[in-house]
Each structure stands twice: as C-alpha cells, then as structure tokens.
N, C-alpha and C positions, 0 to 999 in steps of 0.2 A: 453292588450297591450303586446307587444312579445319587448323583447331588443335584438339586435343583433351586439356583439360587434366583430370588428376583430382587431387582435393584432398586433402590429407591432412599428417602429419605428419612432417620428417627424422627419424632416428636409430630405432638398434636398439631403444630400450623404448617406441617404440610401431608397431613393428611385430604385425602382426594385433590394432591396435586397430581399434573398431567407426570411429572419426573415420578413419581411414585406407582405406576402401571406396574412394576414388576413385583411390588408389596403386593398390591391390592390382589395379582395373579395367584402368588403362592397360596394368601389367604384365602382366597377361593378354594383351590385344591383342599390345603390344610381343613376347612370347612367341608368339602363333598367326599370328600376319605375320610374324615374322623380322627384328624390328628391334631396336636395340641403342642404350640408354641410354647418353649421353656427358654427364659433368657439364660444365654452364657459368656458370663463376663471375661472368661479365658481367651477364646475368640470374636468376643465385638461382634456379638450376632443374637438373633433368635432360631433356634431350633427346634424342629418338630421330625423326630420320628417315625417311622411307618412302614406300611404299604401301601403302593400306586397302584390299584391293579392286580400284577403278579411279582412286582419290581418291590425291592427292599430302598426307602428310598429315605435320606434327608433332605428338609426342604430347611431354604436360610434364607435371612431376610439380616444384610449388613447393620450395625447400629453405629458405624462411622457415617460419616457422610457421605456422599454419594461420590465423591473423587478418589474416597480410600478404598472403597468397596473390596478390591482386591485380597486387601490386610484377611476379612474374614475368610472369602472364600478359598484364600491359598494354604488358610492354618488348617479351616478344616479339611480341606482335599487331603493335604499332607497327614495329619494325624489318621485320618482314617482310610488313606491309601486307595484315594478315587484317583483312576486311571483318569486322562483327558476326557477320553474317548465317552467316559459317564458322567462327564458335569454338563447342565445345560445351565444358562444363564438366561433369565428373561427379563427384558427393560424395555421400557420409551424409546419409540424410534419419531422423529418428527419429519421425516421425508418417507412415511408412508400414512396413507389415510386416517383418518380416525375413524374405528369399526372393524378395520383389518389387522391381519397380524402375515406376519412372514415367519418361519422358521430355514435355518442354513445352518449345514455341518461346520462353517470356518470361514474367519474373515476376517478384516482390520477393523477396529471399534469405531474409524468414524471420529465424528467430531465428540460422541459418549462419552463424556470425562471418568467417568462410571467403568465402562465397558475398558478404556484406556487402562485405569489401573489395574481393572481384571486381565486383562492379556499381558499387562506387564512383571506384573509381578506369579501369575503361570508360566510365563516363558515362553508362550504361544497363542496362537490366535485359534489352534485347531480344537475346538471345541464348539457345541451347540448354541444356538442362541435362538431365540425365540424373540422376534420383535413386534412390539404392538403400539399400531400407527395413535398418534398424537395429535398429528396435522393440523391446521388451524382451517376452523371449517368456513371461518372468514376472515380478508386478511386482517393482519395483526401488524402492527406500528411500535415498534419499541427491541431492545435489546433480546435476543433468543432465551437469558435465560429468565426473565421476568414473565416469558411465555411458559416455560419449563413449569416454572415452580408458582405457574399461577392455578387456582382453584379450575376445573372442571366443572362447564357449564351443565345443567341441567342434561342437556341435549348429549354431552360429551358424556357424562355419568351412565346414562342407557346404553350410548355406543361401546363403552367400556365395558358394562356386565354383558353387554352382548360379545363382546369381543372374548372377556376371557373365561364365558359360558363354553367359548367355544374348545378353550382345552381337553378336558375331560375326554372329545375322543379324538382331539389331537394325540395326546400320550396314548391311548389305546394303539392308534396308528402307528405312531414312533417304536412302541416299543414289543408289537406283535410283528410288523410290514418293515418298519426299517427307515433311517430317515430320507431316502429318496423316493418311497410311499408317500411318506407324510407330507413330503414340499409337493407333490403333484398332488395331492388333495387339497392341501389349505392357505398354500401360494396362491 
C-alpha cells in the first residue's frame, strides 16, 4: 500500500493558495481514479481510498495546518503500517518554476515548515517527495509567506493544472520503471 499525502492548507480562504499545490494534486488524482475523500477526525485528515493504477493506495490531505502536517501523516503511516519506502509526499516548492515539478527519493525539507514537520515527526527524510514549482513569475516584495499563502494568478492556476495534469503518468512511471525512471523523465 503506497500513502500519498499532499500538503497544504484547511479552509475556504486558502483555497487556490500557491502553499496549497499539494491539496489541489491529490485532488486531482482523487478526481482522475474515482476516489472519494472521507473526513477523519481520528487522524486530522481527509482520506480517500483506492487504486492508482495497479497500486492500492491512500491519498491524505492534513486538516492541521500546514506546520503540523506531520501529526496526520505519521498516525496514518503507523496505524496502517506504510513502510517509508511507500509514502510520497507532494507540496509547494518556491525555488522551482511555476509549471514544473521535481520528484526525489530523499532529502531535508528546506525552509517547508510543512515538509519539516513531516520529516520530523517520521524520523526521516528518506522518503518520496514530489515538488511542484511555485516560483514567482515576477518579482515579488513582501515577506515569503504572504507570497505562500497568496491566491494564484490567473496565469499561475493554468501552470498549475498543467503542472499537476502532469502526474497521472508520472505515477505510472514511478510505479512500473521505479523512481530513478521517473526523475530522468520528469526532472
């Protein structure tokens, strides 16, 4: 069983915030598989069921804030005994483009407040991550997270369904080819 969590923030005013890429990703999936988000108030999350493909898979979307994020993913990892090696995590990255996306086996979360609590409270950084660029497509004046947690232009909203259109045979990739496949395809 594969977890696939994307990061981001609850509530209506920050929906189609730039910090919110990894909701909007899940939902995507959730959407082109035909699974169906079930709140669970146990784990501080939304849950959806499935399968990806060939892959049995739950997809989670935190209903902490984005600095706890960890809280969900580490109860559900643990209650239902996902190995590292099958969580991938997808979030906002703002030191890659907007339109692109990176995927990497393992790393330190960066300035990700998000990402930080998920590696801390896992115990490890060796797990999946799937990042999708944010970047300010011009520059931007003001404190990094009033950029985060600002609305997605017009312009950014297309780069973004183009962005994470692009999943669908990223996971194919990942999980036929292997993730050193997949970064030399979609790196």
């Amino acid at each position: 069983m594969k977890l696939i969590a994307g990061l981001g923030n609850p509530g209506r005013q920050y929906e189609k915030t730039r910090h919110n890429a990894g909701f909007m990703a899940v939902d995507f999936l959730a959407e082109h598989f035909n699974l169906e988000f079930k709140k669970s108030d146990k784990y501080k999350c939304e849950l959806a069921e499935g399968q990806l493909l060939d892959k049995k898979v739950i997809l989670l979307k935190p209903q902490t804030f984005m600095n706890l994020s960890g809280q969900s993913v580490q109860s559900v990892a643990s209650f239902y005994k996902i190995d590292l090696s099958d969580i991938i995590v997808i979030h906002d990255d703002v030191d890659i483009a907007s339109g692109n996306l990176k995927i990497r086996p393992s790393g330190s979360p960066g300035t990700h407040n998000g990402m930080r609590s998920v590696t801390q409270l896992l115990g490890s950084e060796d797990f999946i991550r799937i990042r999708l660029g944010i970047a300010p497509l011009s520059e931007f004046k003001g404190p990094l997270e009033d950029y985060v947690l600002g609305k997605l232009s017009d312009e950014e909203v297309s780069l973004m369904e183009g962005n994470v259109k692009k999943l669908s045979p990223l996971f194919e990739t990942l999980f036929r080819k292997g993730i050193e496949e997949a970064m030399q395809e979609f790196n």
